[in-house]
C-alpha positions, 0 to 999 in steps of 0.5 A: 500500500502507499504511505499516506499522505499527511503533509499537505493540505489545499485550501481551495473549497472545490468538493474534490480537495474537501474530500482529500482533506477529510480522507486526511483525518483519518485513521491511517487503517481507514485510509489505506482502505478507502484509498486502495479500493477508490483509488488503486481500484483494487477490489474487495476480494483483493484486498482481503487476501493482501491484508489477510482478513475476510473480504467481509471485515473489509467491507464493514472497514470501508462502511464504517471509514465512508461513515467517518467520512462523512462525520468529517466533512459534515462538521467541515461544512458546519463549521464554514456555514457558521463562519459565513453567518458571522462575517 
């Protein structure tokens, strides 16, 4: 698997850096999992035989790392929807 990413950051508001930016939040196991299946297109029953576990393991991983996910950038999202109410 590829070393995560953690260094850079774009400030840009575009959904697709918004997504790379959460992906940087977290956990380097979500990461690699999320990366490897949407990225590297590397299928479910792949991934299982690299990583050793079941392909049923994998696929809670990845639901329980798109849920995260989505807690991130759903905070993100409030928080710059309140700072756009204070200005």
């Amino acid at each position: 698997m590829l070393k995560m990413n953690t260094g850079r950051r774009y400030k840009t508001n575009t959904g697709k850096y918004k997504m790379y930016n959460a992906m940087l939040e977290l956990k380097k196991e979500d990461y690699d999992i999320l990366y490897e299946l949407y990225f590297e297109h590397t299928s479910v029953h792949q991934l299982s035989r690299n990583l050793g576990i079941t392909c049923k393991a994998i696929r809670y991983r990845k639901q329980k790392a798109l849920n995260h996910l989505k807690s991130i950038i759903t905070k993100e999202a409030g928080k710059e929807k309140t700072k756009k109410l204070l200005e």
